[in-house]
MARVEXGU-893740 format. One record per residue (C-alpha): x, y negated, z negated; chain. Coordinates in steps of 0.2 Angstrom, whole numbers, plus 5000, padded with zeros to 4 digits. Each point is the difference from the previous one (the first is absolute). Example, Ala and Ser with C-alpha at 12.3 -4.5 7.8 and 13.67 -1.06 7.14 Angstrom:
! MARVEXGU-893740
+------+------+------+-------+
!   c1 !   c2 !   c3 ! kette !
+------+------+------+-------+
! 5062 ! 5022 ! 4961 !     A !
! 5006 ! 4983 ! 5003 !     A !
+------+------+------+-------+
This chain:
! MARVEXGU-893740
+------+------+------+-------+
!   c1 !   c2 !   c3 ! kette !
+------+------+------+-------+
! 5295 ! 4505 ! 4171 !     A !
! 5006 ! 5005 ! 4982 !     A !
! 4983 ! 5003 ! 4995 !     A !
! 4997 ! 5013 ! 5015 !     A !
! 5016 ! 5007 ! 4996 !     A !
! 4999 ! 5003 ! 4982 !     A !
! 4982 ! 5009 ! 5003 !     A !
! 5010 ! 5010 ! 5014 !     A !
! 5013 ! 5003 ! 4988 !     A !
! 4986 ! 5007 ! 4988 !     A !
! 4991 ! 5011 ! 5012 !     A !
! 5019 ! 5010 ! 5005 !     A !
! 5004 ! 4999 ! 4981 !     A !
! 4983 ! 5010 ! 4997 !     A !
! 5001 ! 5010 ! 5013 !     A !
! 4993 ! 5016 ! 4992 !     A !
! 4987 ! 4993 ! 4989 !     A !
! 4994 ! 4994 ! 5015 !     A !
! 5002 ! 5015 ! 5011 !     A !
! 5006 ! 4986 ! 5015 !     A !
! 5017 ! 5004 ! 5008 !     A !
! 5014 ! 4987 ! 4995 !     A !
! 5007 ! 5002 ! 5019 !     A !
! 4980 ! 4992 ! 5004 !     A !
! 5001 ! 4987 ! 4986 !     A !
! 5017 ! 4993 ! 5007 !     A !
! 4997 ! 4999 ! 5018 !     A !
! 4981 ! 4990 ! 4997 !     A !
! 5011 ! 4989 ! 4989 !     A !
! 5015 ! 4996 ! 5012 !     A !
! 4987 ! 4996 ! 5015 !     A !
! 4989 ! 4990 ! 4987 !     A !
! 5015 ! 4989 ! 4992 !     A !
! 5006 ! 4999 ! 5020 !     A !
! 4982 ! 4992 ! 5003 !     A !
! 5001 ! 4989 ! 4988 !     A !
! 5017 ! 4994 ! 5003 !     A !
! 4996 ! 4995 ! 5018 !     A !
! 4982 ! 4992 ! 4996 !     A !
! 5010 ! 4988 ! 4989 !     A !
! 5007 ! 4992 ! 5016 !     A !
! 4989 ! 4990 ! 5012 !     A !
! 5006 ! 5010 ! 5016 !     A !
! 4995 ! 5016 ! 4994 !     A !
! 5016 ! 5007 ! 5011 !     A !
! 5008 ! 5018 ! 4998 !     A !
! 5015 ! 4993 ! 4987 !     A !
! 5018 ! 5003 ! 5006 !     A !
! 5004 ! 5006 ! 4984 !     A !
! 4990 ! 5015 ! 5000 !     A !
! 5011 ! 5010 ! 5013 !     A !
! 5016 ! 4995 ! 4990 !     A !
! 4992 ! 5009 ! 4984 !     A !
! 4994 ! 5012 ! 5010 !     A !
! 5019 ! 5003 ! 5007 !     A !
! 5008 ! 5001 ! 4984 !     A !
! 4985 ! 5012 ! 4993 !     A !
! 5002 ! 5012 ! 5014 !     A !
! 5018 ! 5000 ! 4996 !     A !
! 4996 ! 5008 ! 4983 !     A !
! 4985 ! 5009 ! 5006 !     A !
! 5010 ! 5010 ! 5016 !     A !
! 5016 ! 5003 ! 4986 !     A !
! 4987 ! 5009 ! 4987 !     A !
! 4992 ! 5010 ! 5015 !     A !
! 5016 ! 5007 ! 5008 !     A !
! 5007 ! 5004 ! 4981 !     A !
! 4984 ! 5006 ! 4995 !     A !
! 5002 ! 5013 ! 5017 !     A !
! 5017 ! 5004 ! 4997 !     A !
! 4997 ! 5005 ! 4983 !     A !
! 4984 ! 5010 ! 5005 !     A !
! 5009 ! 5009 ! 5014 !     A !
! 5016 ! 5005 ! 4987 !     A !
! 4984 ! 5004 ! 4989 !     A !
! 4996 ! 5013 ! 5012 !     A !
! 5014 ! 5008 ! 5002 !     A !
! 5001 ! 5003 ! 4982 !     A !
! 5016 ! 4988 ! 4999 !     A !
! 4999 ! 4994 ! 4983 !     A !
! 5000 ! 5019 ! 4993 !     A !
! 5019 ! 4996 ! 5002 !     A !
! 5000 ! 4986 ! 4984 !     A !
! 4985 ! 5006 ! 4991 !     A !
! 5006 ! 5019 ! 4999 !     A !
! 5017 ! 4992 ! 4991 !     A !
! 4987 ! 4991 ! 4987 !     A !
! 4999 ! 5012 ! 4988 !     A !
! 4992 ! 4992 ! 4983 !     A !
! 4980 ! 5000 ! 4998 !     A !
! 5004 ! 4989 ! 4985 !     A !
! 4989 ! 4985 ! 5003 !     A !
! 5014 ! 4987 ! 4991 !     A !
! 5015 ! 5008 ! 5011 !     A !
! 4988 ! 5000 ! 5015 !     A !
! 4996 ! 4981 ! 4998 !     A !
! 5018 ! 4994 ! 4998 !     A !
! 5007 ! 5011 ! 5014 !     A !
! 4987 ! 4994 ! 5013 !     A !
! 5002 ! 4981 ! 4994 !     A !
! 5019 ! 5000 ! 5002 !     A !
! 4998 ! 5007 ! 5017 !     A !
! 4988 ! 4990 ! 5004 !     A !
! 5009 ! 4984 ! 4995 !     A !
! 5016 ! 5006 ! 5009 !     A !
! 4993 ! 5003 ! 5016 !     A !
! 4990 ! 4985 ! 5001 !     A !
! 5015 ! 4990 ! 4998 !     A !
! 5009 ! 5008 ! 5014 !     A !
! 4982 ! 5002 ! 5012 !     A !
! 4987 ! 4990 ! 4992 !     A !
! 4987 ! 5000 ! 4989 !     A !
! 4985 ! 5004 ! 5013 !     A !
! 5010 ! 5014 ! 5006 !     A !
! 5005 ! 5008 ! 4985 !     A !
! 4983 ! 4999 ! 4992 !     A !
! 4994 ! 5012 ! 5016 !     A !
! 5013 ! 5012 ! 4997 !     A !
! 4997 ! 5001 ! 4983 !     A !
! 4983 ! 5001 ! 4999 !     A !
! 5003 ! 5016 ! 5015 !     A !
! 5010 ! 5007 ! 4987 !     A !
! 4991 ! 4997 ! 4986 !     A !
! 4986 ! 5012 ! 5010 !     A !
! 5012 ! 5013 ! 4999 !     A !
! 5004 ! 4998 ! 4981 !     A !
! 4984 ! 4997 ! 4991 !     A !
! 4983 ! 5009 ! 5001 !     A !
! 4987 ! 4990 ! 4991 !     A !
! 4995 ! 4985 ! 5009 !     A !
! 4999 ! 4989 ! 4985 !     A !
! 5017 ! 5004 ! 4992 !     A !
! 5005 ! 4997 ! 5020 !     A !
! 4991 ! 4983 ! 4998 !     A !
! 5011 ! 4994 ! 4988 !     A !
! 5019 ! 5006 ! 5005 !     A !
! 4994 ! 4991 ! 5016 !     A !
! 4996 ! 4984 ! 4991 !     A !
! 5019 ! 5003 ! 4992 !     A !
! 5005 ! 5001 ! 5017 !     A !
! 4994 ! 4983 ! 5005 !     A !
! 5008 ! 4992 ! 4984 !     A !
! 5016 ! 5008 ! 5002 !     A !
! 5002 ! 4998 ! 5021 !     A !
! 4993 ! 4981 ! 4998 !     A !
! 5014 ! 4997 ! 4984 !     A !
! 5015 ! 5009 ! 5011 !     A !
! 4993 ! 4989 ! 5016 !     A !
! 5002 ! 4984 ! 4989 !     A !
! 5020 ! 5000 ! 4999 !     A !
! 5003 ! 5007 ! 5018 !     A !
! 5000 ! 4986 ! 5014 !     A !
! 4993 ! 5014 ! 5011 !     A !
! 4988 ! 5007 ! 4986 !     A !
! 4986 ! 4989 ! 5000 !     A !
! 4995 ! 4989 ! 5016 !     A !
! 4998 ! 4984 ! 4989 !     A !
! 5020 ! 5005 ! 4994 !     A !
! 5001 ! 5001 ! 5020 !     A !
! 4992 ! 4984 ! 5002 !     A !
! 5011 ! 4990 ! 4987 !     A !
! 5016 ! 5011 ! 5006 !     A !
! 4998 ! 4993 ! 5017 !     A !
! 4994 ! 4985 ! 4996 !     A !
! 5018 ! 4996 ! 4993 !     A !
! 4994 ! 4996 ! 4981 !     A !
! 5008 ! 5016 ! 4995 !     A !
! 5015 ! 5009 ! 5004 !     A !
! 5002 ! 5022 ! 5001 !     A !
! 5011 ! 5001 ! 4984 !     A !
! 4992 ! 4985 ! 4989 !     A !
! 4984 ! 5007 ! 5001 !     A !
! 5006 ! 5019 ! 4996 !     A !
! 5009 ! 4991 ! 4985 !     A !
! 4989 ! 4990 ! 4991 !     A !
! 4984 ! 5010 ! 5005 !     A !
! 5006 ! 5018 ! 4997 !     A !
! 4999 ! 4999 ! 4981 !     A !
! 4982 ! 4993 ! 4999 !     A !
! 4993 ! 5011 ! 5014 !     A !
! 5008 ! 5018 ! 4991 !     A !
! 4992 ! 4990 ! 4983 !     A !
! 4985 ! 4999 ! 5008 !     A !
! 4996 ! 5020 ! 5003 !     A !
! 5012 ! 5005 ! 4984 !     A !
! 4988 ! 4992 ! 4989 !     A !
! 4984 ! 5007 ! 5004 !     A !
! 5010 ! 5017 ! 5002 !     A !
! 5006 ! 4999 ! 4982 !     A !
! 4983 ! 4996 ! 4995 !     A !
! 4990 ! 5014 ! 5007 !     A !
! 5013 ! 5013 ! 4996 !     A !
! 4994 ! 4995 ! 4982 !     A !
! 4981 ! 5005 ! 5000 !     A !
! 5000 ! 5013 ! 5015 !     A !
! 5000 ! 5017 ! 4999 !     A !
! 4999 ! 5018 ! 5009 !     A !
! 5004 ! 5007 ! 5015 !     A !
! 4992 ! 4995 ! 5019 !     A !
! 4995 ! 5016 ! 5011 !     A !
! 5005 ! 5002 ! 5015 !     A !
! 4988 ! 5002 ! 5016 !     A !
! 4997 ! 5016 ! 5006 !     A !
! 5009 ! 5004 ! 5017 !     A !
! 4991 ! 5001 ! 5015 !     A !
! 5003 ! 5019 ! 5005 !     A !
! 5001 ! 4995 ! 5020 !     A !
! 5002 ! 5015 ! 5014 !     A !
! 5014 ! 5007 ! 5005 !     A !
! 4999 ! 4994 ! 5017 !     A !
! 4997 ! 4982 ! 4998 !     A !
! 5014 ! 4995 ! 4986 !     A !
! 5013 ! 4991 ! 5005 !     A !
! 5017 ! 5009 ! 5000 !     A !
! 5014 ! 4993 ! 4987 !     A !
! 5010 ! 4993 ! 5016 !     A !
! 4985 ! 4992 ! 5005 !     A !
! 4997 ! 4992 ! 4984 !     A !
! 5017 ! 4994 ! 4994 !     A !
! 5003 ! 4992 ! 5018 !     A !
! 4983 ! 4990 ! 4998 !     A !
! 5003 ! 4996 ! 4983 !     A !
! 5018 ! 4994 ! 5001 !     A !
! 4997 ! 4991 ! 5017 !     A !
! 4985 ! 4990 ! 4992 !     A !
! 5005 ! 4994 ! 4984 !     A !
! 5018 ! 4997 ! 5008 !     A !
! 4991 ! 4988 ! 5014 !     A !
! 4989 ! 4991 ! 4984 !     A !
! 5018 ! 4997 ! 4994 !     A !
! 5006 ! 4994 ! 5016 !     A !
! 4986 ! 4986 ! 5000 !     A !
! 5009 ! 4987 ! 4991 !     A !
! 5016 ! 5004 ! 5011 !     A !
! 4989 ! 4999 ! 5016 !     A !
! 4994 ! 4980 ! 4993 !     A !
! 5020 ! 4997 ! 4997 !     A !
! 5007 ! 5005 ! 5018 !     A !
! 4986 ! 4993 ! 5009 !     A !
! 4991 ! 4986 ! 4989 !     A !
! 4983 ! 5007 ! 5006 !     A !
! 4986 ! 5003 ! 4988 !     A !
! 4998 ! 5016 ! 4989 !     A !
! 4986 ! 5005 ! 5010 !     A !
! 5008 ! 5004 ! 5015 !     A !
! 5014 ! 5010 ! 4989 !     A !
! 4984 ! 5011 ! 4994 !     A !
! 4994 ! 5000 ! 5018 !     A !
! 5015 ! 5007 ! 5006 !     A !
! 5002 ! 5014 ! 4985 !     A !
! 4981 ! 5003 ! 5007 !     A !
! 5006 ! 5002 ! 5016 !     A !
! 5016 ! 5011 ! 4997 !     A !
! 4991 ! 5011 ! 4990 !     A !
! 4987 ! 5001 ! 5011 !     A !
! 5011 ! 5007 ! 5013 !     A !
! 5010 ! 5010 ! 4989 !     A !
! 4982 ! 5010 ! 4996 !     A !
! 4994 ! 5000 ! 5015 !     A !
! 5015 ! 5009 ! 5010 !     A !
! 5002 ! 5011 ! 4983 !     A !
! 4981 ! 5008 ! 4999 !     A !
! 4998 ! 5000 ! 5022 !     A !
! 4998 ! 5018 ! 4997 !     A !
! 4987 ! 5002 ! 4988 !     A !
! 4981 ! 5003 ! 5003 !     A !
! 4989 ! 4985 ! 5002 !     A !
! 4992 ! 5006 ! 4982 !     A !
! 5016 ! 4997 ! 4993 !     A !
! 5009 ! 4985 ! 5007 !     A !
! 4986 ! 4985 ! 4995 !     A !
! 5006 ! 5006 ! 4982 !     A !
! 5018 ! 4995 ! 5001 !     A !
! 5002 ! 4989 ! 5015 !     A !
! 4995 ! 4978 ! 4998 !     A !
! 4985 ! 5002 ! 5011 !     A !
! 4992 ! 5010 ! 4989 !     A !
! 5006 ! 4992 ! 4984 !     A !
! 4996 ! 4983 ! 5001 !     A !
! 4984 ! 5005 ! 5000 !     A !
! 4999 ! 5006 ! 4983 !     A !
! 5007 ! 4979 ! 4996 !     A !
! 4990 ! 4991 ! 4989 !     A !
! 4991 ! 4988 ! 5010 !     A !
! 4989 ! 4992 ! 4990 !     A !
! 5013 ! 4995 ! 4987 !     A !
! 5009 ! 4991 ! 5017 !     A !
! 4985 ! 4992 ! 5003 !     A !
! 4998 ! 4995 ! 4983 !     A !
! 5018 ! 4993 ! 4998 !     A !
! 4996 ! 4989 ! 5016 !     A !
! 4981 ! 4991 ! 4991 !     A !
! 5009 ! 4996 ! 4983 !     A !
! 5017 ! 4995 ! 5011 !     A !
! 4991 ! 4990 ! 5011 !     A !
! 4988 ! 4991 ! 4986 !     A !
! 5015 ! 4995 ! 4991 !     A !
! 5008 ! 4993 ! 5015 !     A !
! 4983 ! 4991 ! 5004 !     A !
! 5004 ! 4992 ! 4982 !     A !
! 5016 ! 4996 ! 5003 !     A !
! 4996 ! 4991 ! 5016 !     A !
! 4987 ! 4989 ! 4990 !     A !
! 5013 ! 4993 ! 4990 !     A !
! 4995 ! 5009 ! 4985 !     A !
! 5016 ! 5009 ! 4995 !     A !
! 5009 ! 4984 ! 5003 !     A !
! 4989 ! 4991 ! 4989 !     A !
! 5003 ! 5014 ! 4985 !     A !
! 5016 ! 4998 ! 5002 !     A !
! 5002 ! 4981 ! 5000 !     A !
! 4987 ! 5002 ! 4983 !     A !
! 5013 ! 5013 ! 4993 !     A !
! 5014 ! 4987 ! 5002 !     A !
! 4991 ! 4985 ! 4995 !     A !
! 4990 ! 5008 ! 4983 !     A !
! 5012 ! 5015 ! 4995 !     A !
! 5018 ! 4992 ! 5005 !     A !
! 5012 ! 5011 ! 4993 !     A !
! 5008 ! 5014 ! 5012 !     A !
! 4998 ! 5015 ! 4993 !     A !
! 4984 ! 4997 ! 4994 !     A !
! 4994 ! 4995 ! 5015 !     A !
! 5006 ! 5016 ! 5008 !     A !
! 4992 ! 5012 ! 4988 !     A !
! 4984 ! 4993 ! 5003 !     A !
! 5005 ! 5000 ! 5022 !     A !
! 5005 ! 5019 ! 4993 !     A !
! 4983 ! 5002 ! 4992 !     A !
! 4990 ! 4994 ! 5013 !     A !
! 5009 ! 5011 ! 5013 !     A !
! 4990 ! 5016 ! 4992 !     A !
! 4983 ! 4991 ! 5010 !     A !
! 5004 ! 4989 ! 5013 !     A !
! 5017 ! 5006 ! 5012 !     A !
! 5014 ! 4999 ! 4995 !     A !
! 5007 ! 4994 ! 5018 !     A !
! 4990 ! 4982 ! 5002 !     A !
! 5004 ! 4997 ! 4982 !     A !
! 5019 ! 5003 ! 5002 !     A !
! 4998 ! 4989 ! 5018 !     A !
! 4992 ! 4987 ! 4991 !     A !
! 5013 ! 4998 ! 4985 !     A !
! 5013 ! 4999 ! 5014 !     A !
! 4991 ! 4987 ! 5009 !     A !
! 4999 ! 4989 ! 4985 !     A !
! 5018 ! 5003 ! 4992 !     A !
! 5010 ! 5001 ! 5017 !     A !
! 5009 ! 4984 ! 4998 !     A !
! 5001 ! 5000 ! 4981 !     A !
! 5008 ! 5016 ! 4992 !     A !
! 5017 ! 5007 ! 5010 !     A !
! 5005 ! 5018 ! 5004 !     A !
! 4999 ! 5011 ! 4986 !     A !
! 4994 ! 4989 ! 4986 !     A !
! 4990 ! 5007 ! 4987 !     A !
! 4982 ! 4998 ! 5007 !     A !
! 5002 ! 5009 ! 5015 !     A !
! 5009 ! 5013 ! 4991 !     A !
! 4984 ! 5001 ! 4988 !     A !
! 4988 ! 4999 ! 5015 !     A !
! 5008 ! 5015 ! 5007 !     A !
! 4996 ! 5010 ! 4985 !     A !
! 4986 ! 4994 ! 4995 !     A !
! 4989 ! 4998 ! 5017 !     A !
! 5009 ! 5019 ! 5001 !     A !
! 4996 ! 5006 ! 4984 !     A !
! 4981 ! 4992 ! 4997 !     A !
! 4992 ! 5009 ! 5014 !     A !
! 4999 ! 5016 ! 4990 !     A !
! 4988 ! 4993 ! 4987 !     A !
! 4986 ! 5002 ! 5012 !     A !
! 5000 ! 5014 ! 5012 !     A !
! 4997 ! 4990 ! 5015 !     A !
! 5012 ! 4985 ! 4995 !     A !
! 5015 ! 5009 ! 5009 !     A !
! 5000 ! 5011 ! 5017 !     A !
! 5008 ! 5015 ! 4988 !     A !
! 4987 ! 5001 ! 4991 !     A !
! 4986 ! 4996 ! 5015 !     A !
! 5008 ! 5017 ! 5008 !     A !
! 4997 ! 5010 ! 4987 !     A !
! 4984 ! 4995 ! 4995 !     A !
! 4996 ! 5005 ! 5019 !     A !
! 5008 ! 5018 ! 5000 !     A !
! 4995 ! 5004 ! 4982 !     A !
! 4981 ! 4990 ! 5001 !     A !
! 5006 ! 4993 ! 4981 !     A !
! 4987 ! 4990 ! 4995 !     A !
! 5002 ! 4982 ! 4996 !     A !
! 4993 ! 5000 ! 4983 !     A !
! 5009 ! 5016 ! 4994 !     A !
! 5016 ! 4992 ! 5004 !     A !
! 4996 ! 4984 ! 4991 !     A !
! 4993 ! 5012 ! 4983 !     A !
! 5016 ! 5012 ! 5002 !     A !
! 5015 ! 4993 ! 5008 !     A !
! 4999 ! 4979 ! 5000 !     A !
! 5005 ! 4997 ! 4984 !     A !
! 5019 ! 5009 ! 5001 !     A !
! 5000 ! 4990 ! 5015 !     A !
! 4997 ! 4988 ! 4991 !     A !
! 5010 ! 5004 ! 4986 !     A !
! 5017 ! 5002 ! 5011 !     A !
! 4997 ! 4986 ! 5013 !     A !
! 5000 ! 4988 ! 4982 !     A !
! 5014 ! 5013 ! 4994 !     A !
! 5010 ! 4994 ! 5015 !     A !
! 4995 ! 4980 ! 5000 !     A !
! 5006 ! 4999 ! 4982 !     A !
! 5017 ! 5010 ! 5006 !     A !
! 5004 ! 4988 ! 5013 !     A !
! 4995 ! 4985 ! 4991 !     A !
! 5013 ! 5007 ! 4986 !     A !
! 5014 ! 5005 ! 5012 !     A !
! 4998 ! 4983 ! 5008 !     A !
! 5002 ! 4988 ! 4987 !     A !
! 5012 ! 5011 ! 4989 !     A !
! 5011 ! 5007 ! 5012 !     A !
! 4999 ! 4994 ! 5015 !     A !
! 5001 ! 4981 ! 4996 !     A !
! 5013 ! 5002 ! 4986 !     A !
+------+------+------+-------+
């Protein structure tokens, strides 16, 4: 199974030299580690497990589709000219700070897989050439991954430890906050050094008269659909129910909202602007392809495999914050999720709340995924909508993530043993 699933690994990582779809790579690689999961039994029977990774996938898969929608349809309506007409500055350095700080505020109050959809919408709006587009995107994984990190709604492995009980709300925020902003600072700081020059900005589609939406129109969709992304984390607080039937429901209301606002307008017209006719212009081969490298990791994890790395770590690595750089490292190719899940499996009984290894985790299993641009669901959403290519991301935009996920470790380590515990 980790044979097969290195090779798979290798044919989505190549994915253009080898002119093969990553989406087509990652679903033969689910089935096939699912096959040989189950011939490893005698009985050869459907494994019960399989429908529980399948729920918690579908949780994440129905949340990226319905934000992905609602995004799309306040797209259509020309919504984001309302915060990209305030952004002013072509200056690339200006430009990269101001979308990085707004990308690691919001993803601390929605979370990371939201925010790097909004962002990379209005990063459309901002920025012409697809390659210079390519890379403020990457920034935009690092920076909604780091603010993610510190939030205990940011990031879902944050959520899972957060209601697991090994942290608390204002713990995390406090010992976390620090490393997460030194995490996005640093590489920041670095490229303001060497780059240089001014972006360009994309040419406005001229639209007919007839078909734009009016500034009523605009400012109600616009207002109503980031104001119901915002509500999401609310919506899981009154009702305890997952953040997918939070986005359902802004899905829903908007929805509605369109549909009763454009009843009037020509059937040319209303597929532009209404769901129906959005959702259609969703990704869905980037869903599909979140769903094969999901499932084949979970088809790891149900072997035992991340259990047994995890039980090695412990055993040949030993110290804590060692082992959770590497458990942060490792995050950037296999989920962060199972790896989280299995740490917490294996350290329930021994670390209380809010020690110091599950404060680390949170950054760290937060903060590595942006190493890879598939090692985090930020990052696997905007390789989706902007069709970045995995080796680009790993010549261009890896190493400051590396550079600010090791910036952070090294802050946290430092905060920990020279403030915290004095």
């Amino acid at each position: 199974m980790i044979i097969v699933f290195v090779l798979g690994y290798a044919a989505i990582t190549l994915e253009h030299p080898l002119r093969v779809n990553k989406s087509a790579s990652a679903l033969l690689l689910a089935v096939v580690m699912w096959v040989l999961y189950v011939f490893s039994f005698p009985s050869n029977e459907s494994p019960p497990e399989l429908l529980e990774h399948l729920g918690e996938i579908s949780e994440i898969i129905f949340f990226l589709l319905g934000a992905m929608t609602v995004v799309e349809l306040i797209d259509s309506h020309e919504g984001f000219r309302i915060i990209t007409d305030k952004i002013k500055t072509t200056n690339k350095v200006k430009l990269l700070w101001v979308i990085s700080f707004i990308s690691f505020i919001l993803s601390a109050v929605l979370d990371n897989l939201t925010t790097a959809i909004v962002m990379v919408a209005l990063l459309r709006k901002l920025i012409g050439d697809k390659k210079e587009r390519w890379f403020f995107a990457g920034m935009v994984i690092i920076a909604a991954n780091s603010g993610g990190a510190f939030s205990p709604i940011g990031d879902v492995t944050t959520i899972m430890l957060w209601i697991g009980g090994h942290v608390t709300t204002m713990n995390i925020i406090i010992k976390t906050f620090i490393p997460s902003i030194v995490s996005i600072v640093i590489p920041l700081a670095l490229l303001s050094i060497s780059m240089k020059g001014n972006i360009q900005r994309p040419s406005r589609i001229i639209h007919d008269h007839k078909t734009m939406t009016t500034t009523i129109e605009r400012n109600i969709v616009f207002f109503l659909g980031t104001g119901m992304l915002l509500f999401i984390p609310v919506f899981k607080t009154l009702t305890n129910l997952p953040p997918y039937m939070g986005i359902l429901f802004a899905l829903g209301i908007l929805w509605l909202v369109t549909e009763i606002m454009h009843k009037s307008k020509n059937d040319d017209y209303r597929p532009r602007v209404t769901v129906a006719g959005v959702i259609r212009r969703v990704d869905t081969p980037s869903m599909l392809f979140f769903l094969g490298i999901l499932l084949a990791v979970a088809a790891l994890q149900s072997a035992g495999h991340l259990e047994l790395l995890a039980i090695t770590l412990d055993k040949y690595v030993g110290n804590l914050y060692a082992i959770n750089i590497i458990i942060g490292l490792l995050s950037a190719i296999v989920d962060n999720v199972p790896l989280v899940a299995g740490a917490m499996g294996m350290y329930q009984n021994t670390f209380p709340t809010d020690h110091y290894f599950w404060e680390m985790l949170a950054y760290c299993a937060g903060t590595g995924g942006s190493i890879l641009i598939i090692g985090s669901a930020a990052g696997v959403a905007v390789m989706g909508m902007e069709k970045i290519e995995f080796i680009w991301y790993l010549k261009k935009v890896a190493v400051w993530a590396l550079i600010g996920y090791l910036s952070g470790s090294a802050a946290y380590w430092a905060m920990n043993v020279f403030v915290f515990s004095a």
